[in-house]
N, C-alpha and C positions, 0 to 999 in steps of 0.2 A: 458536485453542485455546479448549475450552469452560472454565467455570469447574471443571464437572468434570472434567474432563480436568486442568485443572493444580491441583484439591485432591490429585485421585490421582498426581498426578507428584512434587506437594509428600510427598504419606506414604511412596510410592517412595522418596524421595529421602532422606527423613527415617529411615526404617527403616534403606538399605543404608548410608550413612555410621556411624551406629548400629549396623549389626551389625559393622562392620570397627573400628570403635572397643571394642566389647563383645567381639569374637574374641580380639585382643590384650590384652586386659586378662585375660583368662581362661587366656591362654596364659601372659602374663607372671607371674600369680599363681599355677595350679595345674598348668602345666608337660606334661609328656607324662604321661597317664591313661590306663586299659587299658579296652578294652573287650570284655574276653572275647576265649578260642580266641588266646590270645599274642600279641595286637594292640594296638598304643597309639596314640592318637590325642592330637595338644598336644588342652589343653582347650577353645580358642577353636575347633576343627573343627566345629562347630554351628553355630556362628552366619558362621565363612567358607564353609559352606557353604549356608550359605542367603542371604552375601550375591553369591552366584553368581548366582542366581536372580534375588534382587529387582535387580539390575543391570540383567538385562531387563527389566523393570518400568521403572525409573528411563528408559532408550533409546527405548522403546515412546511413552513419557505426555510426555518434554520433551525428546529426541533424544538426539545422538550427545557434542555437544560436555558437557552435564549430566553423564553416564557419567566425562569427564575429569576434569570440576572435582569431584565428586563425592568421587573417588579422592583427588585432593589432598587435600579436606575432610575424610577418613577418614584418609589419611595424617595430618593436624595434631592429631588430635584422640588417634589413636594415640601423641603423643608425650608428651600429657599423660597418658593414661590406664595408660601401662603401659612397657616401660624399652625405651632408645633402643634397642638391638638388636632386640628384638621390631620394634619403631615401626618400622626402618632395612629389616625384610627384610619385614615386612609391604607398607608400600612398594615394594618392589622386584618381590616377587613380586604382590600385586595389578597393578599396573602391566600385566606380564605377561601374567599368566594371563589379565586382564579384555579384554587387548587379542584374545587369541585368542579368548578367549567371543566377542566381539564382531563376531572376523571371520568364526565360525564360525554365530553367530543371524542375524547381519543376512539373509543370502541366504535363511535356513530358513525366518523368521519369516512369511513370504508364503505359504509352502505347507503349514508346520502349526504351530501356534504351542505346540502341546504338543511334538513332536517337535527344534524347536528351541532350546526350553531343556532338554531333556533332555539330544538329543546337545551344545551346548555346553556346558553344566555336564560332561557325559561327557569331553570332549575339554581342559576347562579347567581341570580338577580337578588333575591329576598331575603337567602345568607348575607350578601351584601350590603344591601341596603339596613336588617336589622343590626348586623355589627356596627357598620360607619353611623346611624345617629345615636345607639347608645353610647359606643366610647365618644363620639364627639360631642355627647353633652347635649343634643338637640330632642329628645324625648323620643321614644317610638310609640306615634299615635296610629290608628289605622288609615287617616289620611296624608301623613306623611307615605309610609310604607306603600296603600294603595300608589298616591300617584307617583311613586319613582317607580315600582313595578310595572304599571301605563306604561310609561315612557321607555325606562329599559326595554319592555318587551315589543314594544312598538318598534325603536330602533331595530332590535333583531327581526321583525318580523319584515322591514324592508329589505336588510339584508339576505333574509331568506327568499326573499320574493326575488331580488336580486340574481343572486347564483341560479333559482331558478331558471329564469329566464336567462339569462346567462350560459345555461348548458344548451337552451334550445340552439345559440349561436354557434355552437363550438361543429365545426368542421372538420371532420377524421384525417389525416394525414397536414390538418395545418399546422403552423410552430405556436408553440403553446407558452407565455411568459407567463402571466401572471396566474397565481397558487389556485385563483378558483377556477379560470378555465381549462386548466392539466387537469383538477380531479374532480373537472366533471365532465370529462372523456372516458 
């Protein structure tokens, strides 16, 4: 592993524990928020939704078993930052959801790397979101669900759009640091 290769796995790593820390706290403080058209999303939906994403990142730059310890790390940090229900189904449904991102990127990741956080984020989204507001006590209505699935999948879909474009920059024999533009050379 290059040294760049594990700075970018170290900010991976550093962001998605951080954002699973920052989702909960945001949820646990400002609770379910509308976001237009009779849709309410808890307010941590931003930031779990983009720790969707950076997850792949995190699997990509320092592998499979990081993705695990990772979650625990998010989990613990979750229980300071925000109230043990929150913490207990965050937990629970990351767990989850992360496991199906996961089983969902690993085979995609080889044949598009944009395509495969899309569709896992796609696929990992609504596992997520119906686990975290039933154990968290917040009902699951179809406009709760609808709009965090909006949103989760929105994030992903900039992200895709992202790497996309992204690969159009990548320059054959240039040095390649950061995880999306190596694999999408």
């Amino acid at each position: 592993m290059t040294s760049h290769r594990t700075a970018g796995g170290v900010t991976f790593l550093a962001a998605y524990i951080g954002s699973i820390a920052v989702a909960n706290w945001m949820t646990a403080t400002f609770g379910l928020i509308p976001i237009g058209f009779g849709l309410a999303v808890t307010a941590g939906t931003f930031a779990a939704g983009a720790a969707l994403v950076l997850r792949d990142g995190v699997q990509t730059e320092l592998g499979k078993l990081w993705v695990l310890g990772a979650i625990v790390a998010g989990a613990a940090l979750s229980f300071v930052t925000s109230t043990p229900a929150i913490a207990i189904a965050s937990t629970i449904a990351f767990l989850v959801s992360e496991l199906v991102d996961f089983a969902v990127f690993t085979p995609l990741r080889g044949r598009s790397l944009p395509r495969a956080v899309l569709v896992s984020s796609v696929v990992s989204a609504p596992v997520d979101t119906v686990l975290f507001l039933t154990i968290a006590g917040f009902g699951v209505t179809w406009q709760a669900v609808l709009g965090q699935f909006i949103v989760k999948t929105a994030l992903a879909l900039v992200a895709a759009a992202w790497l996309t474009w992204r690969q159009t920059l990548v320059v054959p024999g240039a040095p390649r640091y950061m995880w999306i533009s190596r694999l999408a050379g």
